[in-house]
Legacy VTK file of the C-alpha trace (Angstrom):
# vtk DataFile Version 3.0
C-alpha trace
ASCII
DATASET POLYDATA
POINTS 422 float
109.698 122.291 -35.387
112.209 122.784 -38.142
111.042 123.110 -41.867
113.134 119.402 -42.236
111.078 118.087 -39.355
107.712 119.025 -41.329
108.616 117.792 -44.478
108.173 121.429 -46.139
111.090 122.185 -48.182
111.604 123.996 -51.859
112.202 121.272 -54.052
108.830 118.852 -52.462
106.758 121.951 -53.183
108.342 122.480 -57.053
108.135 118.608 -57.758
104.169 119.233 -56.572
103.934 121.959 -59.120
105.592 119.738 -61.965
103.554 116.931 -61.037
100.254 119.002 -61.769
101.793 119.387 -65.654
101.153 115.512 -66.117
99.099 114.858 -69.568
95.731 115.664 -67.525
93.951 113.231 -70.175
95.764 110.206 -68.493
94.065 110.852 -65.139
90.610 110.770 -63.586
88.203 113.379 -62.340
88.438 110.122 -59.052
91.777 110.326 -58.175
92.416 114.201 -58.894
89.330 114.759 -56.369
87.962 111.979 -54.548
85.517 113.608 -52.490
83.776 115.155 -54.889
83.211 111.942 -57.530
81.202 110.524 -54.187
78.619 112.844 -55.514
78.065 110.988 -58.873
77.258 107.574 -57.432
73.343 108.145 -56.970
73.825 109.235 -60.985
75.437 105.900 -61.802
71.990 104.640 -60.458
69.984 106.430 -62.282
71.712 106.002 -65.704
71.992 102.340 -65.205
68.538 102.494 -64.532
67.826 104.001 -67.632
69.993 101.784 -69.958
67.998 98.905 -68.369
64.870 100.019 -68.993
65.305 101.113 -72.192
66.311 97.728 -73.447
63.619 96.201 -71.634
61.255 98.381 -73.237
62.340 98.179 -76.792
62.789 94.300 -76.654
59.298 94.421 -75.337
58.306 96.575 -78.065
59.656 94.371 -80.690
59.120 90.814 -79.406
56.834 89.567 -82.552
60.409 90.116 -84.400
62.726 88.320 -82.255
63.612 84.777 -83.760
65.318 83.528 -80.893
63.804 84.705 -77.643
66.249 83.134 -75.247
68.972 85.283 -76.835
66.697 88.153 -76.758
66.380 87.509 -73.064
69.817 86.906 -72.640
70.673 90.614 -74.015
69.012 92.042 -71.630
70.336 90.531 -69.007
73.938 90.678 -70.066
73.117 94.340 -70.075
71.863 94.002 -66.115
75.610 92.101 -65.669
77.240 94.962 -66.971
75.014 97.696 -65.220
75.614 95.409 -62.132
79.598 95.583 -62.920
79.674 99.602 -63.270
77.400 100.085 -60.248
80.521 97.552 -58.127
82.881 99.245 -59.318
81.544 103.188 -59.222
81.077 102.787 -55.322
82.763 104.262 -53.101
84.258 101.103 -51.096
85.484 99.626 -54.494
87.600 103.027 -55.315
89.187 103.557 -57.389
87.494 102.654 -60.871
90.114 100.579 -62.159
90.875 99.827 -65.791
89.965 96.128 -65.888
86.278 97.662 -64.804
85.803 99.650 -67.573
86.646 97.403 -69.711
84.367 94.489 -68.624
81.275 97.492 -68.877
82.259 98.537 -72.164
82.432 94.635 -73.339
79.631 93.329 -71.607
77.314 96.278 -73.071
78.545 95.906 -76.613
77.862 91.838 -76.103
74.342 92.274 -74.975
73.778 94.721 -78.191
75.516 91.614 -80.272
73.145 89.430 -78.630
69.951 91.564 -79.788
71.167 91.775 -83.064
71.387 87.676 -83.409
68.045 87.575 -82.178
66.485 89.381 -84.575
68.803 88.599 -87.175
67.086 88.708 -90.591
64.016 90.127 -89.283
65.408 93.691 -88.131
64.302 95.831 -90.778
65.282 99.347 -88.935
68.259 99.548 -86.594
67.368 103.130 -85.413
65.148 101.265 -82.779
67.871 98.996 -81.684
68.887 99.398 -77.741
72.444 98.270 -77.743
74.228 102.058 -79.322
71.999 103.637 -76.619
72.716 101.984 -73.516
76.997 101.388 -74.445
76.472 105.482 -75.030
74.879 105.785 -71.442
77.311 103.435 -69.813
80.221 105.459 -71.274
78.877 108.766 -70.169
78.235 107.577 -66.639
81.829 106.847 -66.337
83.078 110.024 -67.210
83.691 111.243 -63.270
85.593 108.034 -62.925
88.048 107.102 -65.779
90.643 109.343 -67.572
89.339 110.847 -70.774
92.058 108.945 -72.972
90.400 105.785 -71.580
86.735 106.972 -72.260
88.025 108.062 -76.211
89.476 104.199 -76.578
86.281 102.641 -75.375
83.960 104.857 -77.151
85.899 104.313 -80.632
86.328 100.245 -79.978
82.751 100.318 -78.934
82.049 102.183 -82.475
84.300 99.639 -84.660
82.294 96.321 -82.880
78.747 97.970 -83.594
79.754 99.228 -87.131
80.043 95.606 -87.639
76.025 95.045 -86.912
74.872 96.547 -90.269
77.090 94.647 -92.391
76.029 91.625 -91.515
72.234 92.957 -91.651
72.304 94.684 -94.914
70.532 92.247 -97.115
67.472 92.203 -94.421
67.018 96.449 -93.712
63.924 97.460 -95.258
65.488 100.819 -96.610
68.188 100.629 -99.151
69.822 103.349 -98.060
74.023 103.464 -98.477
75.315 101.393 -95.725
77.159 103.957 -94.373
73.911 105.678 -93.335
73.389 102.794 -91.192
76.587 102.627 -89.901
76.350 106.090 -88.654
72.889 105.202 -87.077
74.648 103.120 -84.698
78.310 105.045 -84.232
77.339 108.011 -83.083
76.022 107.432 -79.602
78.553 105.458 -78.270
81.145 108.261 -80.544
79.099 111.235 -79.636
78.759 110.896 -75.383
82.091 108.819 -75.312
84.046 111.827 -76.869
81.911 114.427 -74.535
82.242 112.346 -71.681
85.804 112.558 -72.201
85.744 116.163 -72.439
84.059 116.439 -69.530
87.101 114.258 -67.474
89.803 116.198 -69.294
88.410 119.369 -68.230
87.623 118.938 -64.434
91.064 117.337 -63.926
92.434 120.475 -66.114
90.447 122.826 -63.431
91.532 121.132 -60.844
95.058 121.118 -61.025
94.958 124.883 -62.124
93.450 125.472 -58.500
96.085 123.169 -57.145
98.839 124.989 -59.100
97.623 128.193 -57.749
97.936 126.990 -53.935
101.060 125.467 -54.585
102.893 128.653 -55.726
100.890 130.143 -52.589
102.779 127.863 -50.848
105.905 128.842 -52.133
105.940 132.502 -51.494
105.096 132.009 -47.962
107.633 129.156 -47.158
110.050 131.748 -46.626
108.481 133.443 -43.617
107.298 130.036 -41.686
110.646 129.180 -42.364
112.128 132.109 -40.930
109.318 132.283 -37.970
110.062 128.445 -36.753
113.761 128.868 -36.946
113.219 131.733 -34.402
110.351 129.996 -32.287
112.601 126.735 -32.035
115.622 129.275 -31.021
113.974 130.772 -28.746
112.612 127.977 -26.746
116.321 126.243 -26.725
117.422 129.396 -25.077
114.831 129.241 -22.552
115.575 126.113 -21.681
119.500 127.499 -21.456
118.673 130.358 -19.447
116.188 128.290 -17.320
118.002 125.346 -16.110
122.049 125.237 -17.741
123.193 128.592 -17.111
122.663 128.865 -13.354
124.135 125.282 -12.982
127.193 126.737 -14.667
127.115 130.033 -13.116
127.186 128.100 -9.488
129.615 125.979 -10.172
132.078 128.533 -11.416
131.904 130.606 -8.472
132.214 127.442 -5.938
135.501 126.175 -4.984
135.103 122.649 -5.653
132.787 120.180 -7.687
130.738 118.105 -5.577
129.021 114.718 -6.580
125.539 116.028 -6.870
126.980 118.480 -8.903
128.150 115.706 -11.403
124.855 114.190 -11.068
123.194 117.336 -11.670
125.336 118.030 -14.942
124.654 114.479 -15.976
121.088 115.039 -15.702
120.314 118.095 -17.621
122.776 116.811 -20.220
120.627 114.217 -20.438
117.534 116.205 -20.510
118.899 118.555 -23.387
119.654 115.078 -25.583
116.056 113.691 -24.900
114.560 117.182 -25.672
116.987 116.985 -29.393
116.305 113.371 -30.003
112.091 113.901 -29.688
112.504 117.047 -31.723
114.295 114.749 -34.576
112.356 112.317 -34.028
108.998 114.511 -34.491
107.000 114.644 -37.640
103.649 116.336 -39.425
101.925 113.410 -37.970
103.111 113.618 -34.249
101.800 117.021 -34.647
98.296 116.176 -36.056
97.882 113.925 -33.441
98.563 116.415 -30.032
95.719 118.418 -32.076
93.159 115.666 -31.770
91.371 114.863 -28.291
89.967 111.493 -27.676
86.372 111.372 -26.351
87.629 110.141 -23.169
91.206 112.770 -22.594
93.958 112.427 -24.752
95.644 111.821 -27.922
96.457 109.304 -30.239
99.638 108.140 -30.269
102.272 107.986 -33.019
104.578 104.772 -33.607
106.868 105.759 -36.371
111.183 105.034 -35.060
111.696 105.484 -38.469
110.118 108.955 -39.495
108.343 107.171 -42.393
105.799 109.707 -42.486
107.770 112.333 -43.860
107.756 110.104 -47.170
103.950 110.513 -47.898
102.823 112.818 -50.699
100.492 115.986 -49.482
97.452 114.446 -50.706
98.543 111.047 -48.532
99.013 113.497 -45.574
95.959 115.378 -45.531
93.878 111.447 -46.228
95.900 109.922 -43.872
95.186 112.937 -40.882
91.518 113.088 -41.625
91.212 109.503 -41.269
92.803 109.214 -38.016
90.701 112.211 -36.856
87.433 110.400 -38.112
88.344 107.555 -36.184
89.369 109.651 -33.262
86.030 111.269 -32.790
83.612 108.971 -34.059
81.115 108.380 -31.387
79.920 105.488 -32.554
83.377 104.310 -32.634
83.985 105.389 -29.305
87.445 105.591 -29.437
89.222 104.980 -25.433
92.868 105.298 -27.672
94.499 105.199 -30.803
97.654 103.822 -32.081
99.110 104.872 -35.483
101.927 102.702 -36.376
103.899 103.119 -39.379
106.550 100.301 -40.474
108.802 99.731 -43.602
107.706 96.888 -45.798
110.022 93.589 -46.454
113.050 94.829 -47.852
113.220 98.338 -47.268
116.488 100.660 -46.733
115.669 102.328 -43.581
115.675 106.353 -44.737
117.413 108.780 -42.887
115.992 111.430 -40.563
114.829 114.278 -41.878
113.437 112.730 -44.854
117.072 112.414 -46.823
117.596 109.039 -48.450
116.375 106.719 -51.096
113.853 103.902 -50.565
113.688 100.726 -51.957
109.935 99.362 -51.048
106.495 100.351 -49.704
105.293 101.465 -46.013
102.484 99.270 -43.556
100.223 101.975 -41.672
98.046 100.652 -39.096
95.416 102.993 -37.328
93.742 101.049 -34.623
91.598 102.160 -31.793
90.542 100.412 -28.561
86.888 101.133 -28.197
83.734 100.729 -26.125
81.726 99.571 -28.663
82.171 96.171 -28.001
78.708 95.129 -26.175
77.024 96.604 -29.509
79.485 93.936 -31.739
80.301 96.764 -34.355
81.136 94.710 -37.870
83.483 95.479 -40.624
80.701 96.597 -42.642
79.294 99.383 -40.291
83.192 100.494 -39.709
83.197 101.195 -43.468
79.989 102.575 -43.849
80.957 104.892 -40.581
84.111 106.009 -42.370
83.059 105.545 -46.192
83.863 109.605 -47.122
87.147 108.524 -45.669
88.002 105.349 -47.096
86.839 106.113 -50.609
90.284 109.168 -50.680
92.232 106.513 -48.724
91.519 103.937 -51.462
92.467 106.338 -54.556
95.934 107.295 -52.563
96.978 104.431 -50.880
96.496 100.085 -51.882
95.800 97.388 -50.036
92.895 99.383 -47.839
91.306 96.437 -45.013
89.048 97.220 -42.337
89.244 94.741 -39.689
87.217 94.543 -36.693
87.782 92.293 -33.368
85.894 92.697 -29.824
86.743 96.117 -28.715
89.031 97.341 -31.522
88.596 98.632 -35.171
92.042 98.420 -37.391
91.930 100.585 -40.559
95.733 99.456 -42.541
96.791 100.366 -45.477
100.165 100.720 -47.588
102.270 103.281 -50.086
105.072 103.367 -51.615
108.064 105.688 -49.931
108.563 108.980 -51.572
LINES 1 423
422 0 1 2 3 4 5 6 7 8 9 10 11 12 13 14 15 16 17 18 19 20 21 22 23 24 25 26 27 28 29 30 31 32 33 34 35 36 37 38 39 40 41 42 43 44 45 46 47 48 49 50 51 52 53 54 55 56 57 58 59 60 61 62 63 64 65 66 67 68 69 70 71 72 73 74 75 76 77 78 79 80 81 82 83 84 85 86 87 88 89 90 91 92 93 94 95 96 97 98 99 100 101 102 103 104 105 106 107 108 109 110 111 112 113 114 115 116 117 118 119 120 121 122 123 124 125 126 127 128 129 130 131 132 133 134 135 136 137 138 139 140 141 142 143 144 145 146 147 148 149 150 151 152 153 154 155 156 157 158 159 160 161 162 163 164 165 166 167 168 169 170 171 172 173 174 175 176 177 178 179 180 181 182 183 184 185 186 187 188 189 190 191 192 193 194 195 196 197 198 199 200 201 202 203 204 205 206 207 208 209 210 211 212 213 214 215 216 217 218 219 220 221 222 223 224 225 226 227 228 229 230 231 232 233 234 235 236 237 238 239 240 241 242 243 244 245 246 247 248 249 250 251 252 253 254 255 256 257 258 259 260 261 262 263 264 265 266 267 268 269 270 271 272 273 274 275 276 277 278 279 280 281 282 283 284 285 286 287 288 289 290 291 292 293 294 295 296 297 298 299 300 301 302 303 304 305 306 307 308 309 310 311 312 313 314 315 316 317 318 319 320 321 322 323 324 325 326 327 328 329 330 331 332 333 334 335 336 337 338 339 340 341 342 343 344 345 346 347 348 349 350 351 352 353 354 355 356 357 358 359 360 361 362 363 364 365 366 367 368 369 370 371 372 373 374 375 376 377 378 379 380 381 382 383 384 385 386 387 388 389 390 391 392 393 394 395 396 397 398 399 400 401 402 403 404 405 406 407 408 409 410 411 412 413 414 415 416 417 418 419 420 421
């Protein structure tokens, strides 16, 4: 297959090199490495854990100086809401940790320490003792694998601003009269302090990875010369096979016969018609086409490829090597049980249909639909245990691609999903 048919050319593998330049500070350790951030969800338990606890304990602690217990309650369980919210949105089948999430933690957190402080309000002689700095402070840290470190800086410093507000309103009350910007600092730094390292932390695991992926990228480049080079020749030499095979003794024959009979016309029709079928599927092929003759189905076989419109050449690498895995998980699952697969790709409404070979602009998104027929159906296999089957899978598919579904019917499990054209 021909570097166009693959999708492998000079400029795709540059832009992939530029792309790795992006401010790393506006992206997440999530969507930079996927895989890897499903390794921090059992610590999004524990720290929520924590941040619970420790409110429960200190309200606990200081009960006889709460004024308004039903606020005091109502802290703590604001806190649970936005433990609850983080723990949604850290796991795997919610991926990616969207913006809107982080911001209804951050809020909810610095409510519940608002609520504390009303109920105790006028009786809070130290605020060192105070839960709400702590848990905000764990709740930012714990998203650190998730959101980009400019996102983590703007929560930790709004989070600051709201709870330098607290001793302002508390200074006539504190029992040490000690410059209110000793107090002040009491309750910024936590939030300041693991916000800014949590930060740190995104901004330099995106940083390392895209050094590694700058390294195999110029890989790439210095030996896109020589596949070039080797498939030109491989694809050469099987079209002369094919000449030398089948074409060339037609021709010879009918140059040394004395007239052209009507099976000979036939004949010539025929292989000229094999030749064009043999071009067209060539053209026609793509990196998927070729992922898919490499799987075999549990029962003989391969999936097959719908794509007329070689919309597969427009994914990005990282939407390639998701895409393949996925329809290799589903392929060989044997709780799936997979008898076939079907992997149809189709343009969204509106779409300019691109040319082959990948040339062309595009002007809206692409439907992918991986189903499988299976033998699964006597065990009535839901939508949840599909996702659970394939969760390593779906949580890259759900950082690379929207509008992820799982459906499941009697006998068949449908995995679709959409991107925009490249």
């Amino acid at each position: 297959m021909s570097a166009a048919g693959s999708g492998v050319s000079w400029g795709d593998i540059r832009s992939r090199i530029e792309a790795t330049r992006d401010a790393s500070w506006r992206r997440s350790p999530q969507v930079v490495d996927p895989l890897g951030t499903l390794s921090a969800h059992p610590l999004s338990w524990i720290g929520s854990i924590m941040a619970v606890s420790y409110a429960g304990f200190q309200t606990a602690r200081q009960w006889e100086a709460v004024q308004q217990p039903a606020v005091g309650i109502a802290a703590v369980v604001v806190l649970v809401v936005a433990c609850a919210v983080f723990l949604a949105a850290a796991h795997p089948s919610s991926s990616p940790f969207g913006p809107q999430a982080a911001f209804a933690v951050v809020t909810l957190a610095v409510v519940a320490a608002a609520l504390e402080t009303i109920s105790r309000f006028g009786t809070n002689l130290l605020l060192q003792d105070d839960f709400g700095q702590v848990t905000v402070a764990i709740l930012l840290a714990m998203m650190a694998p998730y959101r980009p470190a400019l996102s983590l800086v703007v929560g930790a410093v709004a989070a600051s601003l709201a709870l330098a507000l607290f001793p302002i309103a508390q200074a006539p009350y504190l029992a040490v009269h000690a410059p209110l910007a000793e107090y002040i600092v009491v309750l910024v730094v936590p939030p300041l302090a693991l916000g800014i390292a949590a930060a740190a932390f995104s901004n330099g695991f995106v940083c390392a990875v895209r050094d590694w992926q700058r390294v195999v990228s110029r890989a790439a480049l210095e030996i896109e010369d020589e596949a070039r080079i080797g498939l030109a020749r491989s694809v050469q030499q099987q079209q002369v096979s094919v000449l030398a095979r089948d074409v060339l003794p037609f021709l010879t024959r009918g140059i040394n016969a004395q007239t052209v009979e009507r099976e000979d016309v036939d004949r010539a029709r025929a292989l000229a018609d094999t030749l064009r079928g043999s071009l067209v599927a060539e053209i026609g092929r793509t990196w998927l086409d070729d992922v898919a003759d490499g799987i075999a189905l549990p029962g003989g076989g391969s999936p097959g490829v719908d794509d007329p419109d070689v919309l597969a050449l427009r994914m990005s690498g990282e939407q390639r090597v998701a895409c393949a895995a996925l329809v290799a998980a589903i392929s060989r699952d044997d709780e799936i049980a997979a008898r076939s697969v079907a992997v149809v790709l189709r343009q969204g409404p509106g779409a300019r249909s691109g040319l082959r070979g990948g040339g062309g602009s595009a002007a809206s998104s692409v439907s992918v639909q991986i189903s499988a027929m299976t033998d699964a159906a006597p065990r009535s296999l839901s939508a949840r245990r599909a996702e659970g089957i394939l969760v390593q899978y779906l949580a890259v598919v759900r950082v690379l691609f929207e509008g992820v579904v799982v459906r499941v019917a009697p006998g068949t499990v449908t995995v679709g999903f959409d991107y925009a054209q490249h």
